[in-house]
C-alpha positions in Angstrom: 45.2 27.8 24.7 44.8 24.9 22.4 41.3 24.3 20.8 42.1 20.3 20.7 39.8 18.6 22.6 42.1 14.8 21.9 45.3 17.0 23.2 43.0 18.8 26.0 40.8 16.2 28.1 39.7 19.0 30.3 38.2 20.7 26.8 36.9 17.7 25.7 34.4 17.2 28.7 33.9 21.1 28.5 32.1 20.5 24.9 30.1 18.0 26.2 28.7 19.8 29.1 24.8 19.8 27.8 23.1 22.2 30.3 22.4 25.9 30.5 24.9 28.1 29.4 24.9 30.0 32.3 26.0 27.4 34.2 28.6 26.4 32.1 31.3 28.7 33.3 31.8 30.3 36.8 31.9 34.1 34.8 28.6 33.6 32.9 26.5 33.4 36.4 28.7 35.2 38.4 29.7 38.3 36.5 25.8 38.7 35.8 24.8 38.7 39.0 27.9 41.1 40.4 25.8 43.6 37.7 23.1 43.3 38.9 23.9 43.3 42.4 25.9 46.3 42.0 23.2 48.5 40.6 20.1 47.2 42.7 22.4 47.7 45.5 23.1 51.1 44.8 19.7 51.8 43.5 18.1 50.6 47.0 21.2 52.6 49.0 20.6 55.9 47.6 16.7 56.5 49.3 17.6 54.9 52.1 20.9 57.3 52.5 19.0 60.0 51.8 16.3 59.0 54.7 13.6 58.7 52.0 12.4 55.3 52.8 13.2 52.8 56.3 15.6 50.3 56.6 14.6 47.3 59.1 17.9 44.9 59.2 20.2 43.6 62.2 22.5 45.8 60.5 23.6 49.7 60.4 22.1 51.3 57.0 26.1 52.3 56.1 27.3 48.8 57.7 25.0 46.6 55.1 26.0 48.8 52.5 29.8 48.5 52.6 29.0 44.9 53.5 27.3 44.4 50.5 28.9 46.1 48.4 32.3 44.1 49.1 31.0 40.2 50.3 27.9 40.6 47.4 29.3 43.1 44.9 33.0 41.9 44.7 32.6 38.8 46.3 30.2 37.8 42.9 32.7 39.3 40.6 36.3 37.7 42.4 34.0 34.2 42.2 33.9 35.0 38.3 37.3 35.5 37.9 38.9 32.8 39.9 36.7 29.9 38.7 37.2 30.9 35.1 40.9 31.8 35.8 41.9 28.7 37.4 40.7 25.6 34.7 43.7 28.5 32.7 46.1 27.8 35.5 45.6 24.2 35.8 44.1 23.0 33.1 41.5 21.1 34.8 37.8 21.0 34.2 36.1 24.0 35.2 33.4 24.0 37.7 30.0 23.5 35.5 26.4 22.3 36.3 25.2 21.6 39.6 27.9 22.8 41.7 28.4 26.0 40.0 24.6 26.8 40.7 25.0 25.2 44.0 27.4 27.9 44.1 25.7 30.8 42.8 22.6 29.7 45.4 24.6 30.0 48.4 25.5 34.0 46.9 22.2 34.9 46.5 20.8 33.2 49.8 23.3 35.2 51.6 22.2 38.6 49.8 18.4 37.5 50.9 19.9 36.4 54.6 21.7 39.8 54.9 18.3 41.5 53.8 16.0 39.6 56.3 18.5 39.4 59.1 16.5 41.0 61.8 13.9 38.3 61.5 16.3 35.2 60.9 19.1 36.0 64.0 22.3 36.4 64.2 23.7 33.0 63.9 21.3 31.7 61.0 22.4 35.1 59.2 25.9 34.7 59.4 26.0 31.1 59.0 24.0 32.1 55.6 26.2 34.7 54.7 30.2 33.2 55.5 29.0 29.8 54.0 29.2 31.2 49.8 33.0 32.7 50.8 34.2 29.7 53.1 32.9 27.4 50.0 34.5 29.2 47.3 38.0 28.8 49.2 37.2 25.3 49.8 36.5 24.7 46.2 39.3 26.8 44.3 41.8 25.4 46.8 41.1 22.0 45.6 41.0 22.2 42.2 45.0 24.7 42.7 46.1 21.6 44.9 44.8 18.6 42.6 46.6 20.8 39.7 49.9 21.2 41.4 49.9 25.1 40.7 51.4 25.7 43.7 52.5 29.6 42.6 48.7 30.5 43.1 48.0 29.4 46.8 48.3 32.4 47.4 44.9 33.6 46.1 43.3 31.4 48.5 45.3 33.9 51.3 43.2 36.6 49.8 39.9 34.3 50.2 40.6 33.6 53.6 41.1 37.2 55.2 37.5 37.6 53.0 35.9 34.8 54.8 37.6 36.0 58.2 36.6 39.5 57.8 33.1 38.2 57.0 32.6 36.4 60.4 34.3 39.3 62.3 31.6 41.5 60.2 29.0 39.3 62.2 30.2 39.1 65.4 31.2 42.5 66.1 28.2 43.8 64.6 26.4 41.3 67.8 29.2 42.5 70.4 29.3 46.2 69.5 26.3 46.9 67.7 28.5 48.2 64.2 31.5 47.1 62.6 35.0 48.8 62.1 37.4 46.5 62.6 36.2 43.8 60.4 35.2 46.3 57.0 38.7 47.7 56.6 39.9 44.1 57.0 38.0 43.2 53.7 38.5 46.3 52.1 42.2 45.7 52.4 42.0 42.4 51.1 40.0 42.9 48.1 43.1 45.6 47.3 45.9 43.2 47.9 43.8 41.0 45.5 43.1 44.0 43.0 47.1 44.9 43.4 48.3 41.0 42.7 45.5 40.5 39.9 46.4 43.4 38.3 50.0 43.3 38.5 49.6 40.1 36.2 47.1 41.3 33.7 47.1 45.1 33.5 51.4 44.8 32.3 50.7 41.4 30.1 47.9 42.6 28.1 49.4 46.2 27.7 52.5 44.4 26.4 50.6 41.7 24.2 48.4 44.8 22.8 51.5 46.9 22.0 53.7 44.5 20.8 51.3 44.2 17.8 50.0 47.6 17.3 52.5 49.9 18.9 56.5 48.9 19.0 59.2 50.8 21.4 58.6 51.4 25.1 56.8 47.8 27.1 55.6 47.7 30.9 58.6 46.8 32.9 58.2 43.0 34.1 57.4 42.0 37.5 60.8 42.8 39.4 61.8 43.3 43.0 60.2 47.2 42.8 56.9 45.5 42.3 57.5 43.0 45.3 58.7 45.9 47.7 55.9 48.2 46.9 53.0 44.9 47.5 55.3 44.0 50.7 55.0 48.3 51.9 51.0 48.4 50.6 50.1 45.4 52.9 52.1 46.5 55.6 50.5 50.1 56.0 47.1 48.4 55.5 48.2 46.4 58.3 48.9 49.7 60.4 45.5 51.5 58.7 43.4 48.0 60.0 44.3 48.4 63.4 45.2 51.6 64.0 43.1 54.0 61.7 43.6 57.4 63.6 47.7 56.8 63.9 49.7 59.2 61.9 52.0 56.4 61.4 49.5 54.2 59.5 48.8 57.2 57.2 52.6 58.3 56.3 52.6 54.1 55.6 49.4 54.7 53.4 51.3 57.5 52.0 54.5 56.2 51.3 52.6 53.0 49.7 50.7 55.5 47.7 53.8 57.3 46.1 55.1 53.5 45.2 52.0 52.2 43.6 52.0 55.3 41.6 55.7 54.3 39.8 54.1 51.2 39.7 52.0 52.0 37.5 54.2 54.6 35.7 56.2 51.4 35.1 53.6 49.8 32.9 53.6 52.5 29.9 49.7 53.0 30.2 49.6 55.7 27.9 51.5 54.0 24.7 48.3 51.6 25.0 45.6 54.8 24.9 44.1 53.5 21.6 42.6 50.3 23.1 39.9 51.2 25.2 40.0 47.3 26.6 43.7 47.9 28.0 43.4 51.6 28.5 40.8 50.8 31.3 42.8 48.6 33.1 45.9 51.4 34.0 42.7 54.6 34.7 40.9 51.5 37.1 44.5 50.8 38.4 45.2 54.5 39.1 42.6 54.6 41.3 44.8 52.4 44.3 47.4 54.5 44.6 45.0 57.6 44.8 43.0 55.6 47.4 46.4 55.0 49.5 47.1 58.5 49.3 43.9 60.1 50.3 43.2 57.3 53.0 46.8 58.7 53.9 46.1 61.9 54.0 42.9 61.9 56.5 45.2 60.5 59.0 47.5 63.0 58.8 45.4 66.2 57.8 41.4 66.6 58.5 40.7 65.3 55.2 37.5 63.2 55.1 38.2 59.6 55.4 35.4 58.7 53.1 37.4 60.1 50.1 40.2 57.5 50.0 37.6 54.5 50.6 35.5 55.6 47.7 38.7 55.5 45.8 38.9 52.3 46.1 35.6 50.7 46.3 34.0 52.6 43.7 37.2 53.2 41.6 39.6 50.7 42.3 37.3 47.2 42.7 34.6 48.8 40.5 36.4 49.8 37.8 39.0 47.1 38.0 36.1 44.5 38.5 34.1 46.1 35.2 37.2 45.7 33.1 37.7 42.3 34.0 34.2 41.2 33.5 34.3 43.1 30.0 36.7 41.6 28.9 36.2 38.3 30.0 33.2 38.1 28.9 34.0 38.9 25.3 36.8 36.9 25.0 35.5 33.6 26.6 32.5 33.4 24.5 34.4 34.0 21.0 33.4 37.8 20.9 36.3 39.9 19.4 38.1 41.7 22.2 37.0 45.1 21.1 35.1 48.1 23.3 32.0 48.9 21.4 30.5 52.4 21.6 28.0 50.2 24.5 31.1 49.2 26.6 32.6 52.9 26.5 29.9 54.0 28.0 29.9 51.1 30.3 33.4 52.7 31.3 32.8 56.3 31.1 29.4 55.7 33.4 31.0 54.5 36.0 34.5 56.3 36.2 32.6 59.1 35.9 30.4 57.8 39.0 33.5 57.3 40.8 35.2 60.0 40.4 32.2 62.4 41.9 31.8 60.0 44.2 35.4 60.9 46.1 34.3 64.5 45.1 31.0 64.1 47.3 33.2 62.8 49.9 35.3 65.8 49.9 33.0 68.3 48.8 29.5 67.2 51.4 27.2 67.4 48.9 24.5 65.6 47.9 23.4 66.6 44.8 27.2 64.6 43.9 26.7 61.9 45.9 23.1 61.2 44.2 24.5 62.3 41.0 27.7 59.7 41.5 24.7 56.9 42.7 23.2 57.2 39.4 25.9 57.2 37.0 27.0 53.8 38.9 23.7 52.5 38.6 23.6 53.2 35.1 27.3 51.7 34.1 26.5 48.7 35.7 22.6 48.8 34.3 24.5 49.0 31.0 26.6 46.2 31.5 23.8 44.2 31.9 21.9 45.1 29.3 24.6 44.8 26.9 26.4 41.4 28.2 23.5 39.9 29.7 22.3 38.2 26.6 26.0 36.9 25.6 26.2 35.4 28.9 22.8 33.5 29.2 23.9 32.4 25.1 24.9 29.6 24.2 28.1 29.7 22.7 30.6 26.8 20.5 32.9 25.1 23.2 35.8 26.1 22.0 34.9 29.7 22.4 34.9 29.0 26.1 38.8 28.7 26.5 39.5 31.5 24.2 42.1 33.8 26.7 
């Protein structure tokens, strides 16, 4: 993008945005608190998993942990992305100020809402809760409609099912007493999202990264393969949604699986092995096909279902997520886009968390689960120590639109 503010109005009133820095761009806030979210969530799940220490909400001890993990965890981190993503897509000023805190209040009142549910009700709770999702929709929506990018409505889709899933959350958790229903919803979403999101950015950076270091074999483009295997992936999600214990659903999931896997084949991950920045993107990737497949798999076998949700909530978003934010981050405050020995470890931590973490789930034991809590915990620790201070920094303008 240009660094002309007379050429770029949008940049111009960027630079003179005077207030804190972490308010001056949706990722600053919202990437930091998605850290630390993730790792006080996890640090606070593990004790109370383990029966160590109570747990007095409205809500199931499993129930608030998915829920958290995916409507305070990923919500944070998708909130990062989009309103840093979209000013790029429509070159319109980026949410800033007031409204992004106003923003980043309504997260955080819904995390302490969630928390002190059994004293505030169910209604005051979930009003609370869906109101940080349903305003994030309203505002990206706007600013895609006032900029005529009309090819990226479809996020708001994504936003939507969240927001729907997050209300369902709540009311069947008052009908039935748990939810079901309502946390494969948003687990399918937040896929769909990580499978269109990444389909842009995990082939286009590969390519721009090999066309200068690397010359011969590029990711294939987006072609109709790509549109058939998203159009199979949503479908058996579909089928997993509402029927989860249907063979059918899980030779779908299957099927989808063995697709997403070419996919990826497709984008000549290994040719890009030597940038830790890109490489991340195809191992965080890998982990959605492998999550198709083992959800698959417990449908059809007595494999346990845990295994392929863990694939993709602590592999697939958490990776995926981490790599994004990483990056991000770097780039958009004018840091070189290069994976210090910090950031490996940021990477290795938390693959490394995921990947025991599918091995708890098919193994039983504790000792990996803890062991997987931990390293998760740590990774995203990390990432806050390391990118904490460049985010709450002050940084020249221009840096800002630095893609």
């Amino acid at each position: 993008m240009s660094n002309d503010a007379n050429s770029n109005p949008a940049l111009g009133r960027r630079r003179r945005y005077a207030g804190p820095a972490l308010f001056s761009y949706g990722f600053r806030i919202f990437f930091l608190a998605a850290s630390v979210w993730a790792a006080f969530g996890v640090f606070i799940w593990l004790p109370i998993y383990l029966g160590w220490v109570p747990f007095v909400t409205a809500f199931g001890p499993h129930d608030w942990h998915v829920h958290e993990m995916i409507f305070g965890y990923a919500a944070a981190a998708i909130a990062g992305f989009l309103l840093t993503a979209i000013p790029n897509w429509t070159g319109r000023l980026p949410v800033n100020g007031w409204p992004l805190a106003g923003l980043a209040a309504l997260w955080l009142a819904g995390r302490i809402a969630v928390l002190a549910s059994s004293s505030l009700g169910p209604l005051v709770t979930a009003v609370i809760d869906v109101s940080f999702l349903a305003t994030l929709g309203f505002v990206c929506g706007r600013e895609i409609v006032a900029g005529k990018n009309w090819r990226n409505l479809r996020v708001l889709v994504i936003i939507a099912a969240l927001t729907a899933a997050n209300i369902f959350f709540h009311a069947e958790v008052y009908v039935i007493g748990g939810a079901d229903y309502s946390l494969r919803l948003a687990f399918s979403a937040v896929i769909v999202l990580v499978c269109l999101i990444g389909g842009r950015i995990v082939p286009s950076f590969t390519n721009n990264w090999l066309a200068r270091n690397n010359p011969g074999r590029m990711p294939v483009p987006f072609s109709r393969y790509d549109g058939m295997t998203l159009a199979v992936s949503i479908v058996s999600l579909g089928a997993w949604i509402v029927a989860p214990t249907d063979e059918r659903a899980g030779i779908a999931l299957l099927v989808a699986g063995v697709m997403q896997t070419v996919r990826l084949a497709r984008w000549a991950g290994y040719r890009a092995a030597g940038d830790s920045l890109v490489l991340v993107l195809h191992v965080a990737y890998a982990f959605v096909p492998l999550g198709f497949v083992l959800t698959g798999l417990a449908l059809v076998t007595d494999l346990p279902a845990g295994a392929g949700i863990h694939a993709w909530g602590a592999g697939a978003i958490g990776l995926m997520t981490l790599a994004v934010m990483t990056r991000a981050s770097l780039g958009h405050t004018g840091h070189p886009l290069h994976a210090g020995p910090a950031t490996q470890a940021i990477y290795g931590l938390v693959f490394a968390g995921a990947v025991l973490r599918v091995a708890a789930a098919l193994s039983g034991h504790t000792a990996v689960l803890e062991l997987a809590g931990l390293l998760w915990i740590g990774g995203f620790a990390l990432f806050g120590a390391t990118y904490g201070p460049i985010l709450v920094r002050q940084r020249p303008a221009w840096a800002e639109v630095r893609c």
